[in-house]
C-alpha positions in Angstrom: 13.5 9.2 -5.5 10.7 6.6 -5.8 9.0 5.7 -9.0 5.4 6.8 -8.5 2.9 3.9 -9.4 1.8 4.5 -13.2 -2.5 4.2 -13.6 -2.3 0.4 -14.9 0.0 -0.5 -11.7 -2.9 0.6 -9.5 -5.4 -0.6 -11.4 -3.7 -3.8 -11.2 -3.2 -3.2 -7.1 -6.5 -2.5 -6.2 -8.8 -4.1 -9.3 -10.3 -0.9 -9.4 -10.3 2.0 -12.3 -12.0 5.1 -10.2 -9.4 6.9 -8.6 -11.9 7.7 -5.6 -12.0 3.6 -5.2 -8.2 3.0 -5.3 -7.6 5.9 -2.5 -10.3 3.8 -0.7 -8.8 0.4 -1.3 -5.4 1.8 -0.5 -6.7 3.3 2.8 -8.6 0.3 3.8 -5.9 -2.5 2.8 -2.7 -0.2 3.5 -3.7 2.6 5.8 -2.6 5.3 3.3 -4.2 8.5 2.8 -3.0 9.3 -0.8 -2.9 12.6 -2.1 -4.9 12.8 -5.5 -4.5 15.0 -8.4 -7.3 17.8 -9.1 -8.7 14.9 -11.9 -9.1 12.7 -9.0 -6.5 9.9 -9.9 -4.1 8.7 -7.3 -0.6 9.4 -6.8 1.7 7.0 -4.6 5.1 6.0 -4.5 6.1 2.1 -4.4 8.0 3.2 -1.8 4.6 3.9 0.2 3.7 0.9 -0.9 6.6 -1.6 0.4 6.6 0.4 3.6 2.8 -0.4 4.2 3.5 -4.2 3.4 6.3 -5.0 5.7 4.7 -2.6 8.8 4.7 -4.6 11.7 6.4 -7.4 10.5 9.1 -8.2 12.8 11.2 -11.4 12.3 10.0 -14.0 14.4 12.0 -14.9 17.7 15.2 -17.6 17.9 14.8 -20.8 19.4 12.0 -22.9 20.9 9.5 -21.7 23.1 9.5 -23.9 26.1 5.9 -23.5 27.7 4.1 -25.8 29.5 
């Protein structure tokens, strides 16, 4: 199971204290929808997190590229 990111670690993230923000930022700059507690703070895991990073990212090709 993931550790879920504590309030100061997505403060720190994001810059941001509202928990309405940080599920904006995080949507924005991550493309997560993150559930939120009936107090409105957020609740994701790092897990989420490393997944939303390294989407996409594919290691680059072998060799030259030989174009003219």
């Amino acid at each position: 199971m993931s550790a879920i990111l504590t309030d100061a670690d997505l403060q720190e993230l994001s810059g941001l204290k509202q928990g309405a923000a940080q599920a904006k930022f995080l949507q924005r700059a991550y493309g997560l929808n993150v559930p939120r507690r009936p107090d409105g703070r957020v609740r994701v895991t790092w897990d989420a997190i490393n997944q939303a990073l390294t989407r996409g990212k594919t290691a680059p090709a072998a060799g030259p590229k030989w174009t003219k």
